[in-house]
C-alpha positions as CSV (number, residue, x, y, z in Angstrom):
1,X,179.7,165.7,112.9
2,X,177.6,168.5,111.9
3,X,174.8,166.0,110.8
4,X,174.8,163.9,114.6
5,X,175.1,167.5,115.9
6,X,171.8,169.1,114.8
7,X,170.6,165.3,115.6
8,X,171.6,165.7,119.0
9,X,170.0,169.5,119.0
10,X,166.4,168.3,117.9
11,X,165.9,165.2,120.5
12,X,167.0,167.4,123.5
13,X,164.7,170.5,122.8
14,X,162.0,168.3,121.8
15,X,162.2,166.8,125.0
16,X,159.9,167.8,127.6
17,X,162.8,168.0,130.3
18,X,164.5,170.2,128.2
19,X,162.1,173.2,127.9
20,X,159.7,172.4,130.6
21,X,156.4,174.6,130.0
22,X,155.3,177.0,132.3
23,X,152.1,175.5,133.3
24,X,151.4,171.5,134.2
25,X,149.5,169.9,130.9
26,X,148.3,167.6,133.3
27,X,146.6,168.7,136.7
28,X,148.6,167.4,139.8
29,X,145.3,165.1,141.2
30,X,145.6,163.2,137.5
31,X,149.7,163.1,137.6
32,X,149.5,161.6,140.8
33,X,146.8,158.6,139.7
34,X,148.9,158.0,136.8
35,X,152.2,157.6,138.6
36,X,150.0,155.3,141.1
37,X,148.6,153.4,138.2
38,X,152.1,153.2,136.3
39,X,150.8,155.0,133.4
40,X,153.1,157.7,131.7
41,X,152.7,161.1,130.9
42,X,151.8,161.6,127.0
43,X,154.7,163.3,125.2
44,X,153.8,166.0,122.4
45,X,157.2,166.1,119.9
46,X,157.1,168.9,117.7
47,X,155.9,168.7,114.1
48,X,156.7,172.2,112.5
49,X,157.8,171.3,109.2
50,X,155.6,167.8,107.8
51,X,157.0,168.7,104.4
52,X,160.4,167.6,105.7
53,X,159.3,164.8,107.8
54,X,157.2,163.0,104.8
55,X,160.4,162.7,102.9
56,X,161.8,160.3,106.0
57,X,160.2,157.1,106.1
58,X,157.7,155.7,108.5
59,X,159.4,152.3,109.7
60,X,162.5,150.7,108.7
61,X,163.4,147.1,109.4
62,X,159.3,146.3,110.7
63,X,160.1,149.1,113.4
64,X,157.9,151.9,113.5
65,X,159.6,155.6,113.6
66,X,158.5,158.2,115.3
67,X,159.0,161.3,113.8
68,X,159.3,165.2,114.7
69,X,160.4,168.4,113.0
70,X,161.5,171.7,114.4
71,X,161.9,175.3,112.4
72,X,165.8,176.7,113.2
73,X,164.9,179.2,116.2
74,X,163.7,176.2,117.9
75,X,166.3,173.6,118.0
76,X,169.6,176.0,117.9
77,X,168.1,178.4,120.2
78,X,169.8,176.4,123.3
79,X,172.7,175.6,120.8
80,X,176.4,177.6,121.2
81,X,177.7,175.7,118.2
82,X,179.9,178.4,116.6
83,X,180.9,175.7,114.0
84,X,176.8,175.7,112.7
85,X,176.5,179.5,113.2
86,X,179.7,179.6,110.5
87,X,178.3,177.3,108.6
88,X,174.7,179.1,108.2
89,X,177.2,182.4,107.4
90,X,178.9,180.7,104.5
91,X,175.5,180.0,103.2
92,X,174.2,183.3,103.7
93,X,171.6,181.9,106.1
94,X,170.2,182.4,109.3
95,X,168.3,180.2,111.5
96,X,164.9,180.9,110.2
97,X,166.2,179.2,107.4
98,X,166.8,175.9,108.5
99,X,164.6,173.3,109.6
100,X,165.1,169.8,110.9
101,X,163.5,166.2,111.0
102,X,163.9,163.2,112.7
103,X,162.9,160.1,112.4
104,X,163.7,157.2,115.2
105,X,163.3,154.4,117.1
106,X,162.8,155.3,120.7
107,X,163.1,151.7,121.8
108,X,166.4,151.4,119.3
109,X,165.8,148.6,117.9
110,X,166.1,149.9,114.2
111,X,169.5,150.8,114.9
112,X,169.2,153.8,112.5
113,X,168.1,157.4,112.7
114,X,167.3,159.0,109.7
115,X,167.9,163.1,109.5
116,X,166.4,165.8,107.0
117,X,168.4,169.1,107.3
118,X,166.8,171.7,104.8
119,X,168.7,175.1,104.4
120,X,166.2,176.6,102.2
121,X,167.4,177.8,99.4
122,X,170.8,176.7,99.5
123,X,173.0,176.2,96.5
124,X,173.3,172.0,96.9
125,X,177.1,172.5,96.1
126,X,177.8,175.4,98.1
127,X,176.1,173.2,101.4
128,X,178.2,169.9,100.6
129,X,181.3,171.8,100.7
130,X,180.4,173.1,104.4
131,X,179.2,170.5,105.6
132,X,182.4,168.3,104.8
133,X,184.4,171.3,105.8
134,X,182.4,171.5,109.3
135,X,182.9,167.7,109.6
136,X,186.5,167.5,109.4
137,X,187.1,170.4,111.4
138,X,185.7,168.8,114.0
139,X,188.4,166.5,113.7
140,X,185.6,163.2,111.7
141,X,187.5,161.3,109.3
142,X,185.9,162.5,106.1
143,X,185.3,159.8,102.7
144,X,183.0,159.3,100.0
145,X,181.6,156.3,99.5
146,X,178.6,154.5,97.2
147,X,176.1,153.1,99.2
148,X,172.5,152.0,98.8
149,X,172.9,153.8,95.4
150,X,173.9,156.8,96.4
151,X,177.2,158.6,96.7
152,X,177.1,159.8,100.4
153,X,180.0,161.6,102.5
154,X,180.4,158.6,105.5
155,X,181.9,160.6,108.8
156,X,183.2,158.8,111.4
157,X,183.3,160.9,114.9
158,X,186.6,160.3,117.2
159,X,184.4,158.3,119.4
160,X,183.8,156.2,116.5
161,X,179.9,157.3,115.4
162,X,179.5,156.9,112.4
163,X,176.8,159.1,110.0
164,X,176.4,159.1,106.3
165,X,175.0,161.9,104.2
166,X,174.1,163.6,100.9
167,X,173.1,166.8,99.6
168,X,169.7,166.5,97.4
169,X,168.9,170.2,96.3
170,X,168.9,172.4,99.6
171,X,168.4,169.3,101.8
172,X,170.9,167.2,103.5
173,X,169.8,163.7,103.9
174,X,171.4,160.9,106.1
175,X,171.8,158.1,108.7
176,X,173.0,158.2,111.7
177,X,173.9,155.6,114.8
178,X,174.1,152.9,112.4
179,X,177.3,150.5,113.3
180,X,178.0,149.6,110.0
181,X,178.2,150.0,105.7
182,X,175.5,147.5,105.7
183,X,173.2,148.6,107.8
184,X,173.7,152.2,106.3
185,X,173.2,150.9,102.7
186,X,169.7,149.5,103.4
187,X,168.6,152.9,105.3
188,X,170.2,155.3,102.9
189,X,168.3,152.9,99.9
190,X,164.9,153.8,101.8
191,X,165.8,157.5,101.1
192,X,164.9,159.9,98.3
């Protein structure tokens, strides 16, 4: 779906082995005692947009979430996705209009991800009819359904992910990696 799509965007190029930086942040004497010792390497995840991310919560289920955020160029700079660039046309957006967050659990316990798209200044009717178009073009069974008091668009993927989501102004909110209504309902209820 277009929602586990940009998901998928933001976790690779805010991985480190993704965009590796051009200089070591650790100097090679100190990466080898730390690989001796067992210790890992401290991962920085991007936080360009904490407006976005405060909207996500902070732990779901007595699991902490981490959380990171990332302006357009960022995360669809290594992106081809033709189906988002047509979806930012419809809008009359580019990338620098678009930001995502994120919030997970690494260890996946939680068994939810929660996802903040914001196409600023997006008409909130205009961006629920792409994004269900965009979904079912890529072949997701599309329906609406009620759930933690809200009426959300559930997609399920033809590998059988499912994510749910809802427009709120210029903002699409959701859940994603969750393996059931249940589970979604009591995330999406955490939700604005």
């Amino acid at each position: 779906t277009a929602t586990t799509e940009i998901y998928t965007l933001s976790l690779h190029d805010a991985l480190p082995i993704s965009s590796p930086s051009p200089e070591p942040s650790v100097a090679p004497s100190e990466s080898a005692a730390a690989a001796a010792s067992g210790a890992l390497p401290s991962i920085t995840l991007p936080n360009q947009d904490t407006n976005l991310e405060a909207i996500l919560p902070s732990s779901f289920g007595g699991v902490t979430l981490t959380k990171l955020s990332m302006k357009g160029e960022q995360f669809l700079g290594q992106s081809s996705s033709t189906d988002f660039n047509k979806a930012m046309s419809a809008l009359g957006l580019t990338a620098a209009d678009v930001s995502v967050a994120v919030a997970a659990d690494m260890t996946g316990k939680a068994g939810v991800t929660f996802i903040a798209i914001r196409f600023a200044g997006a008409d909130s009717g205009k961006l629920s009819q792409v994004f269900q178009a965009a979904s079912q073009a890529s072949g997701d069974v599309v329906s609406s359904v009620n759930l933690g008091g809200k009426d959300v668009i559930k997609t399920k993927s033809t590998n059988g992910d499912l994510s749910y989501f809802y427009i709120k102004n210029d903002t699409v909110l959701g859940v994603s990696g969750v393996k059931d209504d249940a589970t979604a309902g009591a995330a999406l209820a955490v939700l604005p």
